[in-house]
C-alpha positions in Angstrom: -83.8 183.8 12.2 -82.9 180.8 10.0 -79.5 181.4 10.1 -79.4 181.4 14.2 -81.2 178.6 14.5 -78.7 176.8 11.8 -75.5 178.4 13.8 -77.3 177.0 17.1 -78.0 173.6 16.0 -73.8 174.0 14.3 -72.8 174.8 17.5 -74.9 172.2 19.6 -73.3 169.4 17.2 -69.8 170.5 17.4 -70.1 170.5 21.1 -71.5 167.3 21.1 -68.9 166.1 18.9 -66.3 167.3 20.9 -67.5 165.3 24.1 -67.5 162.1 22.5 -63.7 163.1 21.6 -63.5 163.6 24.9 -65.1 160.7 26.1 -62.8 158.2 23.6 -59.5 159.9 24.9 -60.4 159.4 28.4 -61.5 156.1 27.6 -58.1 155.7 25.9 -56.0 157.1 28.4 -57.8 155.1 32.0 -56.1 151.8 30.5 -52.8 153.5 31.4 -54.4 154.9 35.5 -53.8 152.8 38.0 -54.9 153.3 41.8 -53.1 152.7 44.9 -53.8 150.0 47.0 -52.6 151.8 50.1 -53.8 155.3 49.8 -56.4 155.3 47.1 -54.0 158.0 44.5 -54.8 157.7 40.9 -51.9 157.2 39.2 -51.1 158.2 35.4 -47.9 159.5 33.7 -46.9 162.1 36.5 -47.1 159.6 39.6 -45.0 156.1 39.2 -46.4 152.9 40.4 -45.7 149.9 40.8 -47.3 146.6 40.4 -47.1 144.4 43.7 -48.9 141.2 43.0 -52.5 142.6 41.9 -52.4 145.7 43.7 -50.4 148.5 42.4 -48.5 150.8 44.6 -47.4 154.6 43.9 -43.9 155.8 45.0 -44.8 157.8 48.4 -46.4 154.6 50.0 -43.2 153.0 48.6 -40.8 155.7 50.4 -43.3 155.4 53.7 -42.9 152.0 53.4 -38.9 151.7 52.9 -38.7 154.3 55.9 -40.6 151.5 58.3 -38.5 148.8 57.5 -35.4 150.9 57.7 -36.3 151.4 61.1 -37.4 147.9 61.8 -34.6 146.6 63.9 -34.6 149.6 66.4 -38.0 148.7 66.7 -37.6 144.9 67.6 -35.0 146.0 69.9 -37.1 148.4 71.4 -39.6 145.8 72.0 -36.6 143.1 73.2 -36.0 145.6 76.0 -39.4 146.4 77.4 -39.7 142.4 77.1 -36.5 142.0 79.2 -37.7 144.9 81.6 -40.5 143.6 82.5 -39.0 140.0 83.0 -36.5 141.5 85.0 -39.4 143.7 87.2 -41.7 140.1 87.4 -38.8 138.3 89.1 -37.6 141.3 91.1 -41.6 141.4 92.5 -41.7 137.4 93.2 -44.1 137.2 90.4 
């Protein structure tokens, strides 16, 4: 019965041991994580982010974001036409 109780209290030690380990590497390691500003990812070695002023930003936002202003000017001109539409519709109408 000695022996059990000796391989018990082993065992509980080592285990504790081993999530303190655990605890420093993760300590170690969240220096490195960074979170998105825009969608809230955790960011590490597998994801790459970027710092933008304070915030940091991970590459899909970054792809989302390059895909808007891609398309920016067929939006402005999209806009520039419904503008000159409904100029054209006001003086048309006597408005």
């Amino acid at each position: 019965m000695p022996d059990d109780e000796k391989t018990r209290s082993e065992r509980t030690l080592e285990s504790i041991l081993e999530g303190k380990k655990l605890d420093a590497y993760a300590e170690h390691c969240t220096k490195k994580m960074h979170v998105c500003g825009l969608c809230g990812a955790v960011g590490y070695q597998r994801k790459p982010m970027k710092p933008i002023g304070s915030k940091w930003v991970c590459i899909d936002c970054m792809r989302e974001l390059k895909e808007i202003l891609d398309t920016l000017p067929q939006w402005e001109a999209e806009i520039q036409i419904g503008k000159e539409m409904s100029k054209k519709i006001d003086d048309t109408l006597g408005v």
